[in-house]
N, C-alpha and C positions, 0 to 999 in steps of 0.2 A: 542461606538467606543473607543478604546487604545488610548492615547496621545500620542502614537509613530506612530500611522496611519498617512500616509501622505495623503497631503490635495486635494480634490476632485476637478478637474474644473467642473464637471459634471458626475453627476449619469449613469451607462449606463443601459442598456436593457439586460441583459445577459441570451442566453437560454442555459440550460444545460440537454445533452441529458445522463444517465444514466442509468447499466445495471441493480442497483438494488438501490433501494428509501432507507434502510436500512442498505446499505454499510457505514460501520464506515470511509474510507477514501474520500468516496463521500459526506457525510455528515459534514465532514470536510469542504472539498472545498468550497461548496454551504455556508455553514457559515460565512464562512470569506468573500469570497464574497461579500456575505448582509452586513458583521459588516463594511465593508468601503462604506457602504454606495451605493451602486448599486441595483438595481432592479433584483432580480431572481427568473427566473419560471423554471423549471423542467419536462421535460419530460423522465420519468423512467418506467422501467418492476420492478418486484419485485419476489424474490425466497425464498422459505419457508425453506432455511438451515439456516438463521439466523437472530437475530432481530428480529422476526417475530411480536413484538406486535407495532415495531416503526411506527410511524405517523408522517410526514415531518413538520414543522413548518416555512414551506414557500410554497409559492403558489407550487402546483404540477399535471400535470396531468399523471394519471397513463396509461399506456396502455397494456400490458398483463403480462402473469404469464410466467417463464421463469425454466429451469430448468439446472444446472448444468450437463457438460457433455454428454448432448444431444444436436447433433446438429442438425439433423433433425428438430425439435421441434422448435429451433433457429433459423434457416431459416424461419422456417413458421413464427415465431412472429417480424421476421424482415420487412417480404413480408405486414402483416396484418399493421404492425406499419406504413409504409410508405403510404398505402394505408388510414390509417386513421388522415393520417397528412392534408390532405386535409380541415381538418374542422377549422385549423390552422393558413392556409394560410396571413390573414391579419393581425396575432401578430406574426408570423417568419419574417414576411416583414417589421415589421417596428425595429426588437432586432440588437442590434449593434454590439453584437458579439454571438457567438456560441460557445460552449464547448461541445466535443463528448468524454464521456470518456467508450473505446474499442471498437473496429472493429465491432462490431456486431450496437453499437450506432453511429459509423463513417458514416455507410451506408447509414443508417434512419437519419442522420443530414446533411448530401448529398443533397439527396432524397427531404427532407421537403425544403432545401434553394429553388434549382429547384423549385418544386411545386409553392414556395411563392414568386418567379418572385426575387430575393433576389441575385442576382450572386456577389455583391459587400460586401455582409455581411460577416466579417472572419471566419473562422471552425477553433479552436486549435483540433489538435487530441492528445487527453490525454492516454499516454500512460504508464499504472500502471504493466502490466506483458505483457510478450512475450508469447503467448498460444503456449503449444505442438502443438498442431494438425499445428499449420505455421510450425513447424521446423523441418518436415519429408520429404521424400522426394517420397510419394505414390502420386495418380491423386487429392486426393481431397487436400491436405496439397497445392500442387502447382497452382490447381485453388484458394485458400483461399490466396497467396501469389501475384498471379496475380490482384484478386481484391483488393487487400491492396497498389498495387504501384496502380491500376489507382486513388484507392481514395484521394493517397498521389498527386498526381497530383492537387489535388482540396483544400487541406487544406493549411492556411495561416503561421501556425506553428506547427508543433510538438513538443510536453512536453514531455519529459521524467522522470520520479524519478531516473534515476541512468544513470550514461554516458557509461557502459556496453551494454544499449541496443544497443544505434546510434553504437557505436564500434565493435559491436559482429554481428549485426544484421541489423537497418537500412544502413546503409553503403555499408558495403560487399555486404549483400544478398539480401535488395531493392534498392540497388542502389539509396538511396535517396540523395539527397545535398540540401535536402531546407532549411529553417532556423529551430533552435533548440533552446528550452529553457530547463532549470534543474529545477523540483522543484523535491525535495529531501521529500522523505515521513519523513520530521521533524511535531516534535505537530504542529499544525495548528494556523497560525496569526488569531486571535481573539477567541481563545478556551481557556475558560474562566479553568483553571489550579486550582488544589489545590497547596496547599502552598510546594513549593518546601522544602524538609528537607537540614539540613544544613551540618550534621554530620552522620558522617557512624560509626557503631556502632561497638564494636570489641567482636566478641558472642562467647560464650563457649556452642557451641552443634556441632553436626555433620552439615557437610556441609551440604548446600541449595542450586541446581541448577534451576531453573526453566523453563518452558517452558511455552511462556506468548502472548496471542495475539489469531490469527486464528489457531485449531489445525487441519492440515489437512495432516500431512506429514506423511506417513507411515515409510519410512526409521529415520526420527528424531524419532520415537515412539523407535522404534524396537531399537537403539541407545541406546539412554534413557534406556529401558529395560535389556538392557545390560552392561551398567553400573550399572543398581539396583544388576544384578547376580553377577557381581564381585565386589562390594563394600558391596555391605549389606545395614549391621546398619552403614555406616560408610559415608555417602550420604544420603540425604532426595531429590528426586525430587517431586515439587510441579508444577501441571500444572494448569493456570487459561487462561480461555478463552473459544470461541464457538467452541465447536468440529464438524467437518464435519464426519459423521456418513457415509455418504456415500463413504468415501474416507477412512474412519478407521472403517471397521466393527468388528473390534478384538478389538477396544481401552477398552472397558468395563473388557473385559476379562484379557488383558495382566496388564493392573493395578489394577486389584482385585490382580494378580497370587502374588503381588510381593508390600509385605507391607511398605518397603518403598519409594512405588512413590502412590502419593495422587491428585486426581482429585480436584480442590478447587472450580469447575461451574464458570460460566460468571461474569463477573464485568462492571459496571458502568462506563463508558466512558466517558470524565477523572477522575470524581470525583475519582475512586480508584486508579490512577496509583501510587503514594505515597506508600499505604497500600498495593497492591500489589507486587512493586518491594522492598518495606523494609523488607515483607516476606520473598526475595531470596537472598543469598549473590553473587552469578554470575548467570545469564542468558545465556542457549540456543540459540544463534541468528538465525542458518543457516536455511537454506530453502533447501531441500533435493529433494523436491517430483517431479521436472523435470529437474535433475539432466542432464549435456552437455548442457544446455542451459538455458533457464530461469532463475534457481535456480542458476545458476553460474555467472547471470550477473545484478540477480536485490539487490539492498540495503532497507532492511525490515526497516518496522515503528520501531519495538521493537530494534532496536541498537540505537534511536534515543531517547525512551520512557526510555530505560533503563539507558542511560548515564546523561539523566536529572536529572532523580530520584536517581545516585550515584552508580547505580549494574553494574560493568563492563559484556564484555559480551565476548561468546565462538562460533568460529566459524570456517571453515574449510580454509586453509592459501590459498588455492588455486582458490579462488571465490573472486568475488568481493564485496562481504560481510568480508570477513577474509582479503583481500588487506586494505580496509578501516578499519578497528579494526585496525592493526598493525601500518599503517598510523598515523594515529589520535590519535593511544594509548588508545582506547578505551577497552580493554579488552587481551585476548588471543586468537591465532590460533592454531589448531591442523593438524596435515600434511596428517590424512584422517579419513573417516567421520566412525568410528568406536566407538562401547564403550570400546576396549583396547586400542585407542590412548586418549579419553577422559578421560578414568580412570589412564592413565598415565600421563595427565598433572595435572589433580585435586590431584593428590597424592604428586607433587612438591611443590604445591601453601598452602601458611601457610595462619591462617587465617590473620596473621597482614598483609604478604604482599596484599592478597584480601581489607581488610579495606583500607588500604594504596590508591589501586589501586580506590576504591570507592571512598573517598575521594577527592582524586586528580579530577575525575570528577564531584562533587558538587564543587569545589572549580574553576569552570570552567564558564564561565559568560553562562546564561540560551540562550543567542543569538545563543549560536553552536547549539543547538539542537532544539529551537525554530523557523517555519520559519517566515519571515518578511512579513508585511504587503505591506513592498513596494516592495518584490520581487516579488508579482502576480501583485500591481498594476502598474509597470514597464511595465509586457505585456499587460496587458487590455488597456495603454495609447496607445503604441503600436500600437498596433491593430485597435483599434477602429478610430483612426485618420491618417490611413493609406489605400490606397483603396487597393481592392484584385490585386495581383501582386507584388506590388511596394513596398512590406515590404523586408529588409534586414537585 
């Protein structure tokens, strides 16, 4: 445990219900978790677009295989899941709180308290993105809307990573008013960090934009792709991270077509984030791929990962990814999600002012972008010493 972890009066029981065992910001959570000392077990699905060889290093029990973008499928493994929380019942009933993170886990963490005679135990419903299919306005979009407010009726707190959702979303459209926490997808309290760099270096090559984290956005590719057309040799894009093949079945081809954007494969989580973001002189922030909503209102890992590590970041002025760049000064905004308005700002930006700009962010105490161990354990005291209802 960090010497800055505040001090425990008692360990709790913490169950955390998860959509995939292998998710890099779920496996955050559950870490930190542990490292202040609490008890976590896991119940998670698991999907084969990513991480596929990780193995949890905390108790976990698995219950089935899950698929992207299938809901069908997801139903059923929600229907199976609840039905085999039964065998559960006497260690849900005795965990002191409960963690659901997404609607599909909200259900199944509902469901298991019920079962386990438990109606006093807290539910946080963790909420990491706003899914399309809630934010249409067809029969199934509004039955998925309909069971999202009854479950919220049932949960002790809602977590957000970015106040875009409650504002855009719970609010307005669930009409929620229950209480509300932020935890901001910053590195994780207790994720043991390589050595932050101190100095931003001032390079004599063609610019490095990068594209760094989960690659799953089509319109950021195509972007991307479009600034390699009209810059050339005069731009390097380098992308590192897991690409969702099912979401980009052109990604192979479009950066074979176009010799200066380079696929760099996955990395090592955190141990590369250093070597990764030193690779790039500005970063890619935005989120494109459900664009009017989600993508407009959630705040990525990567503006938090990149401003540690010193690489300012680029994102569209009109989202709440681009509102906070501009905010904070973490990087640049572009006025729309184009490679001719990209290619028009990277054509302004010298390389001293980009070092400058990097800079100024290592020169920045590691706590803006690191999050704290006592801001989850704030909620956990919270919760856990508080009966259902009666939290404010």
């Amino acid at each position: 445990m960090r010497s800055d972890s505040p001090t425990l009066q008692a360990p709790k029981r913490i169950e955390v219900f998860g959509f995939d065992v292998a998710e890099i910001s779920q496996i955050r959570r559950i870490r930190a978790l542990a490292a202040l000392g609490h008890q976590v077990h896991s119940f998670t699905m698991r999907r084969e677009n990513m991480n596929k060889a990780f193995e949890p290093d905390w108790p976990n029990t698995h219950l089935f295989m899950t698929e992207n973008e299938n809901l069908q499928k997801r139903v059923a493994v929600v229907a199976k899941s609840i039905w085999k929380m039964r065998r559960y019942r006497k260690s849900l009933a005795t965990a002191d709180m409960i963690i659901a993170r997404n609607l599909d886990m909200l259900a199944i963490a509902c469901a298991a308290r019920l079962i386990a005679g438990a109606p006093r135990t807290p539910i946080v419903y963790e909420c990491l993105d706003i899914n399309g299919a809630l934010c249409r306005n067809d029969l199934k979009s509004r039955l998925m809307r309909a069971a999202e407010r009854f479950l919220l009726r049932h949960v002790q707190l809602l977590v957000v990573s970015s106040p875009g959702f409650v504002r855009e979303y719970f609010a307005p459209i669930q009409n929620y008013v229950g209480p509300t926490a932020l935890w901001e997808n910053k590195l994780a309290a207790g994720c043991h960090l390589p050595a932050r760099p101190t100095q931003r270096p001032l390079v004599d090559r063609p610019l490095r934009i990068g594209w760094v984290g989960t690659i799953r956005c089509a319109p950021s590719l195509h972007i991307l792709a479009d600034l390699a057309d009209r810059l050339g040799p005069k731009v390097e894009i380098r992308i590192h991270g897991v690409v969702h093949r099912h979401a980009l079945p052109d990604f192979d081809d479009v950066v074979a077509a176009r010799p200066s954007m380079t696929f760099c494969g996955g990395y090592a989580y955190p141990d590369d984030l250093t070597r990764v973001y030193e690779d790039c002189d500005v970063v890619w922030a935005q989120d494109l791929w459900q664009r009017g909503n989600n993508s407009d209102w959630l705040l990525p890992n990567r503006i938090y990962e990149a401003s540690w590590a010193g690489c300012p970041s680029i994102a569209l002025a009109d989202t709440e990814t681009g509102r906070r760049i501009e905010a904070d000064d973490l990087g640049w905004v572009i006025p729309s999600g184009d490679g001719r308005a990209l290619a028009e700002l990277l054509s302004t930006l010298s390389p001293s002012a980009i070092q400058a700009k990097g800079q100024a962010l290592l020169d920045r105490p590691e706590t803006d972008f690191v999050q704290s161990y006592e801001e989850i354990e704030t909620v956990v005291r919270q919760l856990c010493s508080q009966k259902k209802g009666s939290i404010s």
